[in-house]
Backbone bond lengths (Angstrom), bond angles and torsions (degrees), N, CA, C in turn:
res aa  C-N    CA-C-N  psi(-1)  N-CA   C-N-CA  omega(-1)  CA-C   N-CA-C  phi
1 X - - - 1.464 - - 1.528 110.29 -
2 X 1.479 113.41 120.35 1.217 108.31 149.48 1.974 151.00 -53.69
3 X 1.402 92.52 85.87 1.504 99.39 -175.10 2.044 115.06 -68.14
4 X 1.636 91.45 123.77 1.540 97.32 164.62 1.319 124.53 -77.80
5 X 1.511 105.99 -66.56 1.341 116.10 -151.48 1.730 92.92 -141.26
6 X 1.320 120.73 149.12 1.231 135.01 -178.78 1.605 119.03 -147.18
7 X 1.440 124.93 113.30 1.130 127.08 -178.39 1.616 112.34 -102.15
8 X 1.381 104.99 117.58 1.598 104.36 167.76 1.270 113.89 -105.23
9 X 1.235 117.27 156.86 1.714 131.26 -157.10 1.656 109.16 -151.71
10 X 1.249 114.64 148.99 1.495 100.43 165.94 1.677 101.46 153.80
11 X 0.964 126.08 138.77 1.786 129.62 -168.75 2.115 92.14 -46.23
12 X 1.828 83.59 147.06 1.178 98.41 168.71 1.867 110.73 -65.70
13 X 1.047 130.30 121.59 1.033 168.08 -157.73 1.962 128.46 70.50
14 X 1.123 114.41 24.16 0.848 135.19 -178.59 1.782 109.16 -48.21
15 X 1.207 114.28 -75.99 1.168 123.18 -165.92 1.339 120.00 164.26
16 X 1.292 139.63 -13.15 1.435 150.31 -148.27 1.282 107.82 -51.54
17 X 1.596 118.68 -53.95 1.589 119.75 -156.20 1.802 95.18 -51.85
18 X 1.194 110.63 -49.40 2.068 99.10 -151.12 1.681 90.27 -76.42
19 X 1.422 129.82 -6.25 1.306 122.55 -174.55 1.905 92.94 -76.92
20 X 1.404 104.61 -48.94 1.150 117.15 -159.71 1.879 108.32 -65.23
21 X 1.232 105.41 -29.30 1.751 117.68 -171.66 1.542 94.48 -78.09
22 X 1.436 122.44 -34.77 1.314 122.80 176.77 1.734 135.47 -47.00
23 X 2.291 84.69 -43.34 0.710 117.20 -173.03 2.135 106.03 -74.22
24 X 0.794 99.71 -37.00 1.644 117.42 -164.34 1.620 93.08 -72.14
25 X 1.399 112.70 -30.05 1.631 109.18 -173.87 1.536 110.32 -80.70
26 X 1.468 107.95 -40.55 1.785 118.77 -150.69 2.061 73.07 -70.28
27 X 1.968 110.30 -55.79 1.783 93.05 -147.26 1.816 99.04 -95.27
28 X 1.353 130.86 -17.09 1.307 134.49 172.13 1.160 102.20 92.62
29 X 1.753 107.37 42.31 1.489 104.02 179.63 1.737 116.39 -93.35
30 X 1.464 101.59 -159.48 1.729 71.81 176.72 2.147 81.65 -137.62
31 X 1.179 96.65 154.42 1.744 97.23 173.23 1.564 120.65 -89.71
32 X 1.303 108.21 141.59 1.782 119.90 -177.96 1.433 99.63 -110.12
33 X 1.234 117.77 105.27 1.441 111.43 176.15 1.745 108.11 -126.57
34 X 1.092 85.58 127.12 1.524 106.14 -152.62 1.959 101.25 -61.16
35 X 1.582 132.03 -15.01 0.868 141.72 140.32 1.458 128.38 -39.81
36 X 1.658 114.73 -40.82 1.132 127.99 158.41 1.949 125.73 -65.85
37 X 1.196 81.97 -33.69 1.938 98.39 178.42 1.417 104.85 -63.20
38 X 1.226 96.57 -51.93 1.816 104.38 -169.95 1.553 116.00 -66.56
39 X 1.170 104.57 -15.37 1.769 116.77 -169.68 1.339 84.76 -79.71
40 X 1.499 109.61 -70.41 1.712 117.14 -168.83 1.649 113.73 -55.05
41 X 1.009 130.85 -22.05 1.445 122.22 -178.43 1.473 112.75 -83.23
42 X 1.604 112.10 -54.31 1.539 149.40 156.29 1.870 86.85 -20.93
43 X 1.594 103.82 -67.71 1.605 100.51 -156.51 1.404 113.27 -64.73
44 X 1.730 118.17 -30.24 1.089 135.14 171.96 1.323 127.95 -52.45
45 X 1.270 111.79 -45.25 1.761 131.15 164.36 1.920 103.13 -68.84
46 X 0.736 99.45 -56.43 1.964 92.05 177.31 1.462 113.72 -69.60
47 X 1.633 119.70 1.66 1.421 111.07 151.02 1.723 91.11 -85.67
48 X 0.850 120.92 -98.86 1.586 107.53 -157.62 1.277 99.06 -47.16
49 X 0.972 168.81 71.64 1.695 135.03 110.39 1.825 89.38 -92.89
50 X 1.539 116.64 -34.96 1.428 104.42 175.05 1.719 126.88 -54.09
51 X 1.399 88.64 -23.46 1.777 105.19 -170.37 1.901 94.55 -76.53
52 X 1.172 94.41 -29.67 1.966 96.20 -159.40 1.622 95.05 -78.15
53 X 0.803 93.04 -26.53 2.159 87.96 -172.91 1.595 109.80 72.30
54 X 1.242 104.34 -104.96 1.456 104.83 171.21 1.201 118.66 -90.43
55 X 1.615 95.78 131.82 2.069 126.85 -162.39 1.551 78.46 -83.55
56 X 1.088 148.24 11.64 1.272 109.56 166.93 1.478 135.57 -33.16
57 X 1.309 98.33 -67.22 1.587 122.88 170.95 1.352 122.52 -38.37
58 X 1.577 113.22 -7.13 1.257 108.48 -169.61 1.399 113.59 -120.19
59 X 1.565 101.70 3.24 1.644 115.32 161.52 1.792 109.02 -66.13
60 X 1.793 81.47 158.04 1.648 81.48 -152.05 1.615 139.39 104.79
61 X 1.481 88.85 -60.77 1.640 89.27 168.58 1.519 147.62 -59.50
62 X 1.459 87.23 -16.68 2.034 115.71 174.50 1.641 104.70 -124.08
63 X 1.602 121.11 97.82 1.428 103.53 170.98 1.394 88.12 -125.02
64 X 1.329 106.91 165.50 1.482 104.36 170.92 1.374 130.58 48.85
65 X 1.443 102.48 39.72 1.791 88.84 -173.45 1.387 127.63 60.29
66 X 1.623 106.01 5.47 1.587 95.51 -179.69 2.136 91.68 -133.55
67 X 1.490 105.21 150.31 1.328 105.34 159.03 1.496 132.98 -77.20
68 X 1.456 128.94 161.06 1.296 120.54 -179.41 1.519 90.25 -87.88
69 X 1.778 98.65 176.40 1.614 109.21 -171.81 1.470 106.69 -74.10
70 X 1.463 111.04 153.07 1.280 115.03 -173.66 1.797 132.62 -39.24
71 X 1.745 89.11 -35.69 1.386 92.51 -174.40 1.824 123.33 -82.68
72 X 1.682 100.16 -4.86 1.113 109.88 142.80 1.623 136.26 -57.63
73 X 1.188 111.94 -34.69 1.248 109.87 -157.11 1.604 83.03 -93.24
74 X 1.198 127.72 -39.08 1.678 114.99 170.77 0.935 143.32 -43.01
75 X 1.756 97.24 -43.45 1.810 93.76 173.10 1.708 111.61 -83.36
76 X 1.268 96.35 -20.12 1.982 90.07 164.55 1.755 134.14 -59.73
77 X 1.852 90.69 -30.46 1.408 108.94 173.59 1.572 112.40 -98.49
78 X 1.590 125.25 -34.02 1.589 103.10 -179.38 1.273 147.66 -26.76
79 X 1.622 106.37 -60.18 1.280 112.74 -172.36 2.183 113.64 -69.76
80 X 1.640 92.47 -35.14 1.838 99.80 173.33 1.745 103.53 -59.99
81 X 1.324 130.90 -44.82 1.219 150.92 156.73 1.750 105.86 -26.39
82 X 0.786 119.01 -60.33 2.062 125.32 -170.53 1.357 105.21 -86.83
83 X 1.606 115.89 -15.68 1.462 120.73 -169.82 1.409 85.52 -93.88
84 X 1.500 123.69 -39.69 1.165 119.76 -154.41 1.796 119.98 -92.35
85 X 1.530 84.87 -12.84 1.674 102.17 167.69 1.826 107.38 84.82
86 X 1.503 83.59 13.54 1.609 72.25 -169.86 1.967 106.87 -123.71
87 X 1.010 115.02 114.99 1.398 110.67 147.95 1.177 138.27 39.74
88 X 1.143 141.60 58.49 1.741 158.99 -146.13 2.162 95.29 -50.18
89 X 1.628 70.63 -54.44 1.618 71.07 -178.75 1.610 139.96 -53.18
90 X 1.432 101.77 -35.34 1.234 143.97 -173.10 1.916 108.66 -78.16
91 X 1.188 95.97 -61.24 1.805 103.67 158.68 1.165 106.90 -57.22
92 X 1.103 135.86 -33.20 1.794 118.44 -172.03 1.391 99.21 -91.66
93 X 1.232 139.82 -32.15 1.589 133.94 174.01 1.355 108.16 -47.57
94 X 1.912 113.11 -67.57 0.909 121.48 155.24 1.147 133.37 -21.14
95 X 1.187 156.31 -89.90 1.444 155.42 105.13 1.514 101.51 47.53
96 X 1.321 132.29 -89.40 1.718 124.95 176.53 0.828 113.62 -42.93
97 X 1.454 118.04 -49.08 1.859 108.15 -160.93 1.720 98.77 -74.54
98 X 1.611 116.74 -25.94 1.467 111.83 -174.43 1.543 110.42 -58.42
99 X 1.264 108.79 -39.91 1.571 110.27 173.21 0.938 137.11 -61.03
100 X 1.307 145.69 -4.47 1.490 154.43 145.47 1.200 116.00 -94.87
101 X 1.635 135.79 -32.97 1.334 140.23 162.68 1.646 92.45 -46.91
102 X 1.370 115.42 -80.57 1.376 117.87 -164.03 1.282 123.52 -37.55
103 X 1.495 109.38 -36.29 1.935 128.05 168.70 1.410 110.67 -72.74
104 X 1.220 127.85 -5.25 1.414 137.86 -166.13 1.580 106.73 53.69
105 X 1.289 103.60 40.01 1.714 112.84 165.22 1.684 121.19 -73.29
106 X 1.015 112.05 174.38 1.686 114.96 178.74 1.326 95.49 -131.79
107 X 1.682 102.30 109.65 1.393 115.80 -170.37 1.722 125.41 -69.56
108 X 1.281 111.57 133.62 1.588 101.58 -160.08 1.703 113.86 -80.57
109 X 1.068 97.98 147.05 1.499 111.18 -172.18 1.612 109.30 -33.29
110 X 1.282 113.13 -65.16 1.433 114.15 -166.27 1.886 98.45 -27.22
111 X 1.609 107.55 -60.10 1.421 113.02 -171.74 1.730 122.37 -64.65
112 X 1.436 99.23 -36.88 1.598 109.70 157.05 1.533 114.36 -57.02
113 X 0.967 132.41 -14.89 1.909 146.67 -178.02 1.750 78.45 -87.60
114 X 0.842 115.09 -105.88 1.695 127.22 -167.39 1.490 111.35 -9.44
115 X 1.272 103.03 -64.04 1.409 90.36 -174.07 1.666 119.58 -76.45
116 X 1.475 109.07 -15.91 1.413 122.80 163.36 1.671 108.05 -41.65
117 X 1.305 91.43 -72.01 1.564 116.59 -162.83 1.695 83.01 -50.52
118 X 1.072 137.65 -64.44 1.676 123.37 -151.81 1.328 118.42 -55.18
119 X 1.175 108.87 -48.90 1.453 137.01 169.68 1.353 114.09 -50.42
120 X 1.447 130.53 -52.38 1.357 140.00 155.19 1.699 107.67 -49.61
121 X 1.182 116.02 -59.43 1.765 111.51 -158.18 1.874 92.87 -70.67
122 X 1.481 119.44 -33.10 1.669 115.62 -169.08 1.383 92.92 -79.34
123 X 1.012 131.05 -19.87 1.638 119.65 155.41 1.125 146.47 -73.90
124 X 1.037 108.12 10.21 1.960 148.50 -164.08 1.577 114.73 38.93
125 X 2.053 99.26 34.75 1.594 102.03 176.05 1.211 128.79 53.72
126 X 1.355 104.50 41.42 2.052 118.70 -179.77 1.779 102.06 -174.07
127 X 0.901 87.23 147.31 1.628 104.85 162.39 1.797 112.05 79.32
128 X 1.566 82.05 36.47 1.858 95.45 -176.83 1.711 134.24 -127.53
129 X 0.761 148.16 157.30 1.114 156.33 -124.61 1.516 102.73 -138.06
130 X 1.207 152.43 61.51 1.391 124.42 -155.17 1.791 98.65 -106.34
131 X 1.726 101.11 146.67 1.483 124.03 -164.94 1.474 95.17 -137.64
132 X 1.500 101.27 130.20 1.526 124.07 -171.65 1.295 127.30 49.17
133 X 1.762 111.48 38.33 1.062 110.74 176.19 1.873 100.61 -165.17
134 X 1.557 114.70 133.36 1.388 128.70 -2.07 1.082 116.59 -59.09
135 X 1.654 140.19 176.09 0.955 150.13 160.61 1.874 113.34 -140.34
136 X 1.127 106.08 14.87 1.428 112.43 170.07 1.828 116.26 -162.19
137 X 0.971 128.62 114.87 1.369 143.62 175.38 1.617 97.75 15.85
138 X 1.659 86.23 -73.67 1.865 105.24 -165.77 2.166 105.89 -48.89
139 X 0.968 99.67 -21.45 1.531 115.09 -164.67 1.367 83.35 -89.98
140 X 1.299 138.92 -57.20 1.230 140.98 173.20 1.861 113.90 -34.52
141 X 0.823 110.05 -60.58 1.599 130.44 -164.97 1.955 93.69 -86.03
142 X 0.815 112.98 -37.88 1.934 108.60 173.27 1.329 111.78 -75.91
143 X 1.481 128.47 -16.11 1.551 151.51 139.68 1.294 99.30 -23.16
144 X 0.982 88.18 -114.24 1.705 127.93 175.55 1.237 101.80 -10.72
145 X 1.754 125.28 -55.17 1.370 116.45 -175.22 1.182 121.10 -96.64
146 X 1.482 115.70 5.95 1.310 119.93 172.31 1.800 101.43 -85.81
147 X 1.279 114.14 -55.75 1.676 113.07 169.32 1.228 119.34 -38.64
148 X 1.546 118.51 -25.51 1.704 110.94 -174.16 1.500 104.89 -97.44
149 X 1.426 122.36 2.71 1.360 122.95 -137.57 2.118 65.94 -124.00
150 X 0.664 135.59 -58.06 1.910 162.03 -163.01 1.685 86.60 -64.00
151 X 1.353 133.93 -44.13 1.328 147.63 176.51 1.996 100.76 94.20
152 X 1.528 106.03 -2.76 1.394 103.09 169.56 1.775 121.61 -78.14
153 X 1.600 117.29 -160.87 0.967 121.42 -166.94 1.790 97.71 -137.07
154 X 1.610 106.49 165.14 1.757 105.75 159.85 1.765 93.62 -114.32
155 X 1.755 102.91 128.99 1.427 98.64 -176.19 1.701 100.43 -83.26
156 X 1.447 124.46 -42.45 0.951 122.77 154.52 1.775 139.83 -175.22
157 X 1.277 127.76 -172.34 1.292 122.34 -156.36 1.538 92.78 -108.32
158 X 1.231 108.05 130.49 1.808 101.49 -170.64 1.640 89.82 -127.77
159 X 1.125 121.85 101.75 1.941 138.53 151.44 1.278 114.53 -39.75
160 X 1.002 106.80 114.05 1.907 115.35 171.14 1.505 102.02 -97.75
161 X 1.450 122.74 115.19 1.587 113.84 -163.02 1.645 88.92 -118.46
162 X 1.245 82.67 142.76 1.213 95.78 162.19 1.729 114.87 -167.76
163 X 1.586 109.20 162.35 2.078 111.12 178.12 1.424 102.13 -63.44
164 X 1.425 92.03 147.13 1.442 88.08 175.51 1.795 104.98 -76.20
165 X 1.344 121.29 -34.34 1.956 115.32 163.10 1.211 99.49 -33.14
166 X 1.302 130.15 -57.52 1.532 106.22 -158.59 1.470 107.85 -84.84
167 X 1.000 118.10 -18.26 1.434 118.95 -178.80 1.694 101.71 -56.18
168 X 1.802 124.14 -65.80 1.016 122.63 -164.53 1.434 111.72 -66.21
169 X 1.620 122.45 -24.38 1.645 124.69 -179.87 1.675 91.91 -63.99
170 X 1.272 132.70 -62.77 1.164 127.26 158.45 1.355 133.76 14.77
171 X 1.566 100.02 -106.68 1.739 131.03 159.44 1.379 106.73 -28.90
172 X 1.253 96.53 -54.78 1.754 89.88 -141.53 1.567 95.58 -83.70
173 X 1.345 134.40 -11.13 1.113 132.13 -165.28 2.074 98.18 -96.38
174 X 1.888 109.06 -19.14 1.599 85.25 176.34 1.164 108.48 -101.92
175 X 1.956 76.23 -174.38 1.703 93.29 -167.22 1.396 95.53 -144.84
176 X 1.898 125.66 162.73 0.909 121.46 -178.23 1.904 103.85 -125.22
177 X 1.479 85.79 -174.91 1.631 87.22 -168.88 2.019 89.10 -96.51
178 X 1.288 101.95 144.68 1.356 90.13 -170.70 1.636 127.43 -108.82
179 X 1.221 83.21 42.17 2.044 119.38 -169.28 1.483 81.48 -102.92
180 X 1.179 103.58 102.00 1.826 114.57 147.01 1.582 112.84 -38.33
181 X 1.103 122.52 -42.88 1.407 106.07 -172.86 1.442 117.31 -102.84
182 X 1.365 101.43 8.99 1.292 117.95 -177.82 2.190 104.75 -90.22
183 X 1.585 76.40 -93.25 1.584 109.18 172.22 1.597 126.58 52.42
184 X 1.763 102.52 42.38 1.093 111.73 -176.42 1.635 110.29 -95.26
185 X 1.640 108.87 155.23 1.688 109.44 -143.97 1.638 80.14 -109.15
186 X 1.490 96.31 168.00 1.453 107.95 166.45 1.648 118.61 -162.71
187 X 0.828 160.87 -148.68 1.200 147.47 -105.69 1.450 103.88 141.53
188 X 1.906 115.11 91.66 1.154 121.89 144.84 1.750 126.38 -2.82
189 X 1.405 110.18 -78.82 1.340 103.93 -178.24 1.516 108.67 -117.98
190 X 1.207 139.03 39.49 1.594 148.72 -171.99 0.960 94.54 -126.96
191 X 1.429 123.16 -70.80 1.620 152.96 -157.47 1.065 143.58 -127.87
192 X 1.569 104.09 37.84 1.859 115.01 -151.68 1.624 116.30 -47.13
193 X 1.300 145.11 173.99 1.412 148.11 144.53 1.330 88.05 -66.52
194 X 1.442 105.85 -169.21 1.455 145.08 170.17 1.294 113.52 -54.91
195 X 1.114 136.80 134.43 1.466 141.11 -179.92 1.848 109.69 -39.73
196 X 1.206 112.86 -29.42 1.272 129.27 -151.34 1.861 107.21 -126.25
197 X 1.503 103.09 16.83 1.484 114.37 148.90 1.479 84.69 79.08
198 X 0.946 151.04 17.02 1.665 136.24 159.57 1.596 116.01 -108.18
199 X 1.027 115.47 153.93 1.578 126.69 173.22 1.005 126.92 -57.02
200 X 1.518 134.15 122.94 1.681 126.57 -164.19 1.365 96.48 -85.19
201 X 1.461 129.32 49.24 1.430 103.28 -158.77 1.909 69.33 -139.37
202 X 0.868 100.87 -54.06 2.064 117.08 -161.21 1.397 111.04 -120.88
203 X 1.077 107.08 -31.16 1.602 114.61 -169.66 1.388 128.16 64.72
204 X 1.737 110.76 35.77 1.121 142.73 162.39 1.954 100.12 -62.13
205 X 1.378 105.72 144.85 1.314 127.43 145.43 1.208 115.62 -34.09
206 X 1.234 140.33 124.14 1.572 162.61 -130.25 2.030 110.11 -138.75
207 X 1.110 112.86 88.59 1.716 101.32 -156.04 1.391 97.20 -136.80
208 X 1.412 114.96 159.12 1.034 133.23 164.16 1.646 133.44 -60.60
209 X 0.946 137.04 113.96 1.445 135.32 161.01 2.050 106.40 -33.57
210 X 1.025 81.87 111.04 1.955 74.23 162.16 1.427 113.79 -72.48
211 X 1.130 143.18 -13.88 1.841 139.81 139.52 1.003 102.56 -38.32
212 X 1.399 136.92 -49.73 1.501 116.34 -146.17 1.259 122.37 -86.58
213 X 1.339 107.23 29.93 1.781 111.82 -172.50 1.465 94.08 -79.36
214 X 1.273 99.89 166.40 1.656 112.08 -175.35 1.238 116.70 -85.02
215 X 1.750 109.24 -17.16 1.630 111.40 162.56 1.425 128.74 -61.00
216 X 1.734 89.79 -43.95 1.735 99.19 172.12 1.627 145.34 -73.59
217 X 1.320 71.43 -9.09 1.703 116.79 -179.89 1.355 89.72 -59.75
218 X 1.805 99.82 -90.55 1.509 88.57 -173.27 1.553 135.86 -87.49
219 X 1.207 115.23 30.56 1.098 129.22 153.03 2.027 117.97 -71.56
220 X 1.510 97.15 -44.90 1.707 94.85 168.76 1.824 96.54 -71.70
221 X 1.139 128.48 -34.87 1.774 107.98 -170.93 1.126 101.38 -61.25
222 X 1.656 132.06 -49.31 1.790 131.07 -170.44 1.996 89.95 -69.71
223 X 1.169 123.26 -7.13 1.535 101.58 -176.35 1.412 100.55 -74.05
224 X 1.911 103.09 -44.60 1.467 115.15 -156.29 1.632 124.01 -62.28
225 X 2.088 96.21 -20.62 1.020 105.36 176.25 2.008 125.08 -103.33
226 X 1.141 96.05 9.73 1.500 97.91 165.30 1.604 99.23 -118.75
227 X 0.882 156.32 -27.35 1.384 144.67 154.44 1.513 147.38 -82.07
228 X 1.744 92.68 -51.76 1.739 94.38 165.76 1.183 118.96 -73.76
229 X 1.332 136.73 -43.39 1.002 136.68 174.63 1.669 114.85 -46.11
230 X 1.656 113.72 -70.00 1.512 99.86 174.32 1.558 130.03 -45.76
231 X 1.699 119.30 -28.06 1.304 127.82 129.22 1.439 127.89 23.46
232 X 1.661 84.63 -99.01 1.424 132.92 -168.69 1.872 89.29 -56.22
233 X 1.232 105.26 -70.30 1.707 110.76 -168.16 1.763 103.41 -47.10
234 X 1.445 109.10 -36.62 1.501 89.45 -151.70 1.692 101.66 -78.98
235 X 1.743 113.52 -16.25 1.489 103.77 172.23 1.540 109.01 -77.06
236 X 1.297 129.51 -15.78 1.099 116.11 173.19 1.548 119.49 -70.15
237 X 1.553 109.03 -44.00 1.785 98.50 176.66 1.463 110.42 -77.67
238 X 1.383 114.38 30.96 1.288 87.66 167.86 1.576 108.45 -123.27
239 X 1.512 104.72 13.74 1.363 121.59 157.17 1.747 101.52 112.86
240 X 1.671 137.19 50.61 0.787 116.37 -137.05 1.789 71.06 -141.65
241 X 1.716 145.71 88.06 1.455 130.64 -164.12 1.117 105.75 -62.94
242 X 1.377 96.01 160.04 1.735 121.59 -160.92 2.000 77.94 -122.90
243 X 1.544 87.23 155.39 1.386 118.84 -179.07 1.610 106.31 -137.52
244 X 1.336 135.46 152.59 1.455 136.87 150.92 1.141 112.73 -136.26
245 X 1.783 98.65 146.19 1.527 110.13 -170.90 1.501 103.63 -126.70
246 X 1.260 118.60 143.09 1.223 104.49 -179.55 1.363 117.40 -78.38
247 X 1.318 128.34 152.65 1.925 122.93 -153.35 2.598 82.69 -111.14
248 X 1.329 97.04 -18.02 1.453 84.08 -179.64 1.604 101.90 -129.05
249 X 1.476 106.67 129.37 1.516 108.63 -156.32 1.444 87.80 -129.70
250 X 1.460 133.64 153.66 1.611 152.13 -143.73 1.594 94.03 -99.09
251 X 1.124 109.99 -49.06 1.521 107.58 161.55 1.797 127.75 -120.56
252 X 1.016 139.12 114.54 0.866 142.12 170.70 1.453 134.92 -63.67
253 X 1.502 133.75 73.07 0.806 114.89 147.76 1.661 128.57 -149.91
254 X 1.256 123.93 -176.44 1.776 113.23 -164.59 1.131 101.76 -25.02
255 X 1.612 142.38 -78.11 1.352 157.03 166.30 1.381 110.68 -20.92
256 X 0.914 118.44 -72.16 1.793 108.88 174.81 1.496 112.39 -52.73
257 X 1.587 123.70 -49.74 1.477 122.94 161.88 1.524 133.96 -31.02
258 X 1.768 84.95 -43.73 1.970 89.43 -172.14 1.910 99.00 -80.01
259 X 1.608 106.31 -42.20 1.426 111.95 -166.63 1.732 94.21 -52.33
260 X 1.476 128.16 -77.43 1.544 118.27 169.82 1.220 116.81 -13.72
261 X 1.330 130.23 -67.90 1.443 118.31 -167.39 1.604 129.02 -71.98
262 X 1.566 90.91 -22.87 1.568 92.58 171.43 1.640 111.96 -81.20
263 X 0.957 91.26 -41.10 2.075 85.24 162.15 1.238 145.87 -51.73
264 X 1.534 96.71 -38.10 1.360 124.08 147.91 1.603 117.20 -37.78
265 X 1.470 99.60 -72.57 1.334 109.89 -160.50 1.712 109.29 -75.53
266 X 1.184 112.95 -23.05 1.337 115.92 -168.03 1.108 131.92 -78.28
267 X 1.684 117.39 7.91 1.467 126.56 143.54 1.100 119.26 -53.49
268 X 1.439 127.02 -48.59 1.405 150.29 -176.31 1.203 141.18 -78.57
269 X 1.545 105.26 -31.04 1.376 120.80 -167.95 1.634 107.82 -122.52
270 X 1.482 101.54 -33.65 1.177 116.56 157.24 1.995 102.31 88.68
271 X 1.183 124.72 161.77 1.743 99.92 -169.25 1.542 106.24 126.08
């Protein structure tokens, strides 16, 4: 079967990535994770604001909690934009979403759509994987009409389930290596570091995520369940199959991972 489009879903710490790498091998898709979008747009705008020097020019554009119209924010960004080699379009995405990230805001959908949508259409809307997104109804339904609008399809929504107990024994127990170019994770009692708090990989410093507290923890599970979840439902009634995988498996490893998901999927996808 020819696979288009594939949505994975499932509480923040669930399990998704090795479901998702599984996924990228069996159809040769590639993943859009909207974490990744935001880096790249985010990174795109901090080349030009570096190129612009002085933000003067860019007063105005944020008053009140609200942005000015786009074609404002262009002629403030063009010329830092051509200096900066980068993408007019791309700097102005950048640019909105920087403004509520930077306030420690939670950026509103319409603008979470935008940079979705770019990322989707420069991918020619097939042959993708998408991670953490939708994550709210409305994101759900701007989906949907972006795929019909793309002339593709979503073959389907595959659930990584898992308790939320095990989720937080999980989280809260890793840690990462804290070498940017490193940044390999591990696991207190699964997957310890080095006796001596460094990475067996580099021998970087070994640290905690400040997310991974157990407050914040379940603060994303009560997120997952008043938003992603209704999400999740509304691509399903609109005829879009659902799959579940289990996110905690009796043995763990690549092989047990891939065998789950193809079982999973193979009502559906068939394979």
């Amino acid at each position: 079967m020819q696979v288009q489009n594939i949505v994975v879903a499932g509480k923040s710490g669930a399990g998704k990535q090795p479901r998702i790498d599984v996924l990228l091998q069996l159809y040769g898709l590639k993943q859009l994770s909207t974490g990744n979008i935001f880096r790249e747009y985010l990174g795109a705008y901090g080349k030009v604001r570096e190129a612009l020097g002085d933000e003067s020019a860019l007063a105005g554009l944020w008053r009140d909690g609200a942005l000015a119209p786009d074609q404002d924010i262009q002629k403030a960004l063009r010329a830092a934009a051509k200096k900066a080699k980068v993408e007019l379009a791309s700097a102005v995405l950048g640019f909105k979403a920087a403004q509520y990230v930077d306030r420690g805001k939670f950026v509103p959908d319409p603008i979470t759509n935008e940079l979705l949508a770019a990322a989707f259409r420069a991918a020619g809307g097939k042959g993708l994987v998408l991670d953490g997104y939708p994550r709210t109804p409305e994101q759900s339904d701007f989906l949907l009409a972006l795929v019909k609008e793309c002339g593709t399809k979503l073959d389907l929504v595959l659930v990584v389930d898992n308790e939320d107990e095990a989720i937080v024994k999980r989280t809260v127990g890793r840690r990462i290596c804290s070498s940017k170019a490193c940044g390999k994770v591990f696991h207190l009692e699964h997957k310890p570091p080095k006796a001596d708090g460094t990475c067996s990989a580099c021998g970087a410093k070994v640290i905690q995520r400040s997310d991974d507290t157990e407050e914040k923890i379940r603060t994303r599970l009560q997120e997952f369940r008043d938003k992603a979840l209704p999400a999740i439902e509304r691509l399903v009634r609109s005829g879009v199959p659902q799959a579940k995988v289990p996110g905690n498996l009796p043995v763990f490893t690549d092989e047990a991972v891939r065998e789950s998901v193809r079982t999973a999927i193979r009502p559906v996808l068939g394979g």
